[in-house]
N, C-alpha and C positions, 0 to 999 in steps of 0.2 A: 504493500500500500504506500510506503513509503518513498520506496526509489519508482514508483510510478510518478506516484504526485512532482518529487525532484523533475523527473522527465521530461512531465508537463510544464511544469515551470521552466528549467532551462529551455523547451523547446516556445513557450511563449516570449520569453527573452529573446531570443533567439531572432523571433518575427519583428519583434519590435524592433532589433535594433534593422530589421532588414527595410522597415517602414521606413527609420527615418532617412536612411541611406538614399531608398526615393524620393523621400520628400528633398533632401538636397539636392538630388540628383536633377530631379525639377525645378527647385527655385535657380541652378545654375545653367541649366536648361532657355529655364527663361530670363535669366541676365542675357545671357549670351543673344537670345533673339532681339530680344530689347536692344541691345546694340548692333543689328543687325548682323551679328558678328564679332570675331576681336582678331586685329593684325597683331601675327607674331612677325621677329626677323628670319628671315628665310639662310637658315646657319646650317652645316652639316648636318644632314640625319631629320633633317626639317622639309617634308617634299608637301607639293600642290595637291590640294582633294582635287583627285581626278574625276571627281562622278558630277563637279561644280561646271569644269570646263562640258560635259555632257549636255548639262542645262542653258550652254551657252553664257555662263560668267565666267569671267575670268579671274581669279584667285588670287592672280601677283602684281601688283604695285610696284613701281622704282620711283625710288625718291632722292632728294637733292645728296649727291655725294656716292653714288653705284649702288644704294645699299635695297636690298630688295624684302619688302615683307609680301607675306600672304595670307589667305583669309582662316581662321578656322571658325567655321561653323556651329553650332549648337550640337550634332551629333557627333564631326570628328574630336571637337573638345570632349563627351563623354568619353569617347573611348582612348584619348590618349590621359586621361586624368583616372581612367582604370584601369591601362597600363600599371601605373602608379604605383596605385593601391594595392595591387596584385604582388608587385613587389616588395612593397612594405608589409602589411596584413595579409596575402592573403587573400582579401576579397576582390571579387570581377564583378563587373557591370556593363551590361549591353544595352541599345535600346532595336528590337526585333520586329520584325513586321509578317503580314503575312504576304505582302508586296512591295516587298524592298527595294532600292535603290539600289541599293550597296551589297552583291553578293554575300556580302559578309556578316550581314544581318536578319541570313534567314534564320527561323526558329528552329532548336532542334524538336526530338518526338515530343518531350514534356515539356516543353513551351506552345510547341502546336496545341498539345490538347490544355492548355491554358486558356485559350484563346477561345476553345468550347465552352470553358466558364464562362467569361467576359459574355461571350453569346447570347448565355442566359440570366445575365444581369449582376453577377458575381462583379467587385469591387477589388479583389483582391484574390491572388492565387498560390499558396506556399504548401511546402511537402520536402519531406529527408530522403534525399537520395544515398543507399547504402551503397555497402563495396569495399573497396580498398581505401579509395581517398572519400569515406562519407563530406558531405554539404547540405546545408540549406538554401534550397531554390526560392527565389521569393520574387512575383512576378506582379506587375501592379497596370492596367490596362492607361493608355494614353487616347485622347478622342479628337477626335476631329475640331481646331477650330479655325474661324475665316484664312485668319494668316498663314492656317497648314496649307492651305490650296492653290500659292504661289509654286511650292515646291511639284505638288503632287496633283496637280490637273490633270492630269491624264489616264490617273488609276482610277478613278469613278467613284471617288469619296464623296462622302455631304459630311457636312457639318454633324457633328454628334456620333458617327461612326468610331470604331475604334478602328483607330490605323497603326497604333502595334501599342509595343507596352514595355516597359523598363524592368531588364530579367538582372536580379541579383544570385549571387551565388555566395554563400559565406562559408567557409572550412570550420568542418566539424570534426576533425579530426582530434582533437587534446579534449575536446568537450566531452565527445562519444569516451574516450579514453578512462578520463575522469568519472565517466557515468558508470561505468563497468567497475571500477577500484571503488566508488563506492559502493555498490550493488553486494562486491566480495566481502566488505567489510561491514555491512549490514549483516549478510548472512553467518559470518563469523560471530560477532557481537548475540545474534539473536539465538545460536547453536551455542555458546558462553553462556548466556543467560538462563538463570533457571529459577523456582517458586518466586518470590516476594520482588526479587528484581528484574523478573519477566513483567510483573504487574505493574510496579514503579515507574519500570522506561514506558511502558505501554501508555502509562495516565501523563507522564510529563513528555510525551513526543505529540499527544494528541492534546493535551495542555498547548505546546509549542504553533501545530496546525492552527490551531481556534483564534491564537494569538497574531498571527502571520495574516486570517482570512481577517479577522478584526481590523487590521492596521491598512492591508489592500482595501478594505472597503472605505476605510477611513478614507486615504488616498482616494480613493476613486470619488469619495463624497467633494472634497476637496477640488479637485482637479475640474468639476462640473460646477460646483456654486459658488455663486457671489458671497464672498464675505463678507459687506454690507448687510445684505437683506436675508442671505438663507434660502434666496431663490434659487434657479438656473442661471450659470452666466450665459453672455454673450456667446460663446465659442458651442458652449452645449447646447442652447438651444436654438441655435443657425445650423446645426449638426442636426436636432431632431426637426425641425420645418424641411430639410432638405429628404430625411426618412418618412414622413407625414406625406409632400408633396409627391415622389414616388408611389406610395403607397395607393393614396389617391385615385393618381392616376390607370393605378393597375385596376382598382377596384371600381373603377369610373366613380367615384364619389366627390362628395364637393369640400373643398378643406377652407377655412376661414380663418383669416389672419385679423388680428388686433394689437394696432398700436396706441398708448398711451401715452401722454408726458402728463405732467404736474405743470399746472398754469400758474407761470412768474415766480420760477422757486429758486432765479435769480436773486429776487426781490429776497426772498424769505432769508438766504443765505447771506446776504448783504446788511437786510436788517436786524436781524437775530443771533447771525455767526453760524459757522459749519458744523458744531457740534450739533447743534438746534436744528442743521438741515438736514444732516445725518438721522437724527432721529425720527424728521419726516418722514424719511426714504423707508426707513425700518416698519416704521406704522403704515407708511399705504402699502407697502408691499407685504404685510399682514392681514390688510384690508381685501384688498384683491386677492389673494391667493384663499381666503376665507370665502369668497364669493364666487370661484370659478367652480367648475363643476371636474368632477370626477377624473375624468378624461381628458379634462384639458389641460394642456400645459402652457407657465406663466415663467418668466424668465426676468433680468433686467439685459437691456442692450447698450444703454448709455447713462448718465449721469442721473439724467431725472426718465431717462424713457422706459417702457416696459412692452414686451411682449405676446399674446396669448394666443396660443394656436389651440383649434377646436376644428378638428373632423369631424364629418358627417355631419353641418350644421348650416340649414339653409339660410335664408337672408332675412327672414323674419326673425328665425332666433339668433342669430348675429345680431341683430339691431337690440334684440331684448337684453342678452347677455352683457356687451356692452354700454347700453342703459345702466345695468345693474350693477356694475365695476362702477360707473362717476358716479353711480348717487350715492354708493355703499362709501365710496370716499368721502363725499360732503356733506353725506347728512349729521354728523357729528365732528365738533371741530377739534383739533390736536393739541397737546401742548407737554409741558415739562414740569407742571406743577405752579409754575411760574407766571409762564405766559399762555395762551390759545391763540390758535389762526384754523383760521379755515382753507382747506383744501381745494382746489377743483383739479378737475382732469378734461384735458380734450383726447378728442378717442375717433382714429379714422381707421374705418374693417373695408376688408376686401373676399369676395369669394372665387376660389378658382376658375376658371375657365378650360373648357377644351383648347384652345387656341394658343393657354401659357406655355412658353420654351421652357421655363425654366421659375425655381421659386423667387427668383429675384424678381420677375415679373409680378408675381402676386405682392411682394415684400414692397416695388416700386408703388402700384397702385394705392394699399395701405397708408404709405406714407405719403401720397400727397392726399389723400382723404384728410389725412392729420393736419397736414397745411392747410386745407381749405378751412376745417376746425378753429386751427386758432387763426386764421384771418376773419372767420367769422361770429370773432369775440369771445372765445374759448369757453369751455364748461358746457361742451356739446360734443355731438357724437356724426358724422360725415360718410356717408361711404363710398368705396371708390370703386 
């Protein structure tokens, strides 16, 4: 039970770290586009992407003094920056298609049948390959967007397609090793152990477990809530609006967005001080979260703004819901013992459409409801 669960955990370890690898892999990805590019000097051992001259660019520059740079690209810079890595760590990184450019970026078998996931909506694709030299595969799909279609007009991409995807490989070879040394040394230990010290390790290893799931959840609570309010931050719940609006979609259902602010808590902060608005923040996001319903979820996204996504929730009960969030705030006014003020909220909801690309689209609508709200004397509710 025990060198299982170790397993599991090292092999979730293991993904993560192979996540964030992508995720750099992408943000340098997209420097690199953002610059169209980046010239190195064209020195020994430094040659022309020859697949650029293909496309009919030309790669090489001469500049005042004989000296010649050339371009690298957003993909020959991954693979010469996994060169690298390879060298140092150990770990490789490609980016694979299943209509490549670059001979050298077809997928092998268990990337191909990756690409079967992504197919069917999968986000992410990882798995231990054994053998001599074990690794962790970890493969994360890339899609189609306007600026891909400069390169790739001709393979019969759209927009939103996957057109390949960022394959890692990390050596698991000391890990697997490490796995097995301990595996031996549990069973030694456990074939050592006998009457009242069989029982003892038994209750302080599962002590230990309870302790570790304790602390991971703790973490996890953490990692997703605002420490202000106790809500959903920012990051987690633009993570679940984007599992919501999927969802949705699949289910043809109508998903309903609500945006809130606090009306003038500029004001409040200015006249009162930030502890005083702090504890604003605390009490309407007690308020609200006491008034939404079961199913829904409430977040903060900004300073004084809030959240509230609600599936399966037509435009009649959108409009009641949100009713019931501003009045639950105003009907009774705040304070610190000291002083009281009264609250308002302006509140602009949106319901999805067949037509949305994306939830940004529902999220845009939303928010200019909310502008037309407080342009239209705040302490009311808009839809968009």
């Amino acid at each position: 039970m025990l060198y299982t669960r170790t397993n599991t955990l090292m092999y979730e370890r293991v993904r993560e770290q192979a996540a964030t690898y992508a995720d750099l892999i992408m943000h340098t990805k997209m420097w690199n586009y953002d610059y169209g590019g980046v010239y190195v000097e064209k020195r020994r051992g430094v040659d022309s992407n020859a697949y650029l001259r293909q496309l009919g660019v030309n790669p090489d520059v001469k500049v005042a003094g004989g000296r010649t740079f050339t371009i690298r690209n957003h993909a020959i810079m991954i693979e010469e920056i996994s060169h690298r890595s390879e060298k140092q760590d150990g770990v490789r990184f490609r980016i694979v298609s299943l209509k490549p450019i670059d001979p050298a970026n077809v997928p092998d078998k268990l990337e191909t049948a990756a690409f079967d996931q992504f197919a069917r909506g999968e986000r992410e694709s990882h798995f231990q390959q054994k053998g001599d030299n074990p690794s962790f595969r970890y493969l994360k799909p890339l899609f189609v967007e306007q600026s891909c279609l400069e390169c790739h007009t001709t393979q019969g991409y759209k927009v939103g397609d996957v057109i390949g995807a960022i394959s890692i490989s990390i050596p698991m070879t000391t890990l697997v090793r490490e796995a097995r040394a301990n595996k031996i040394l549990i069973v030694v230990a456990a074939v050592l152990t006998i009457g009242l010290l069989v029982t003892l390790i038994y209750i302080l290893t599962w002590r230990l477990v309870i302790k570790l799931d304790e602390v991971q959840k703790r973490l996890k609570k953490l990692a997703s809530t605002d420490e202000l309010t106790g809500l959903k931050n920012r990051r987690h719940i633009m993570k679940r609006l984007e599992e919501e609006f999927e969802r949705a979609g699949r289910l043809q259902e109508t998903l309903c967005l609500i945006i809130l602010d606090i009306d003038h808590f500029k004001r409040i902060n200015d006249t009162h001080g930030h502890p005083f608005g702090d504890l604003v923040l605390k009490r309407v996001a007690k308020r609200l979260q006491e008034a939404t319903r079961r199913y829904d979820t409430i977040g903060r996204i900004g300073g004084e703004e809030f959240l509230v996504i609600s599936p399966g929730t037509n435009a009649e009960e959108a409009l009641h819901l949100a009713e019931r969030l501003r009045t639950t705030v105003s009907q009774e006014p705040m304070g610190d013992g000291e002083k009281d003020v009264t609250i308002t909220l302006s509140a602009g909801f949106a319901l999805s459409k067949p037509g949305d690309r994306g939830s940004e689209t529902l999220m845009k609508r939303a928010d200019m409801a909310l502008y037309r709200a407080k342009q239209g004397g705040r302490n009311r509710v808009e839809e968009g």
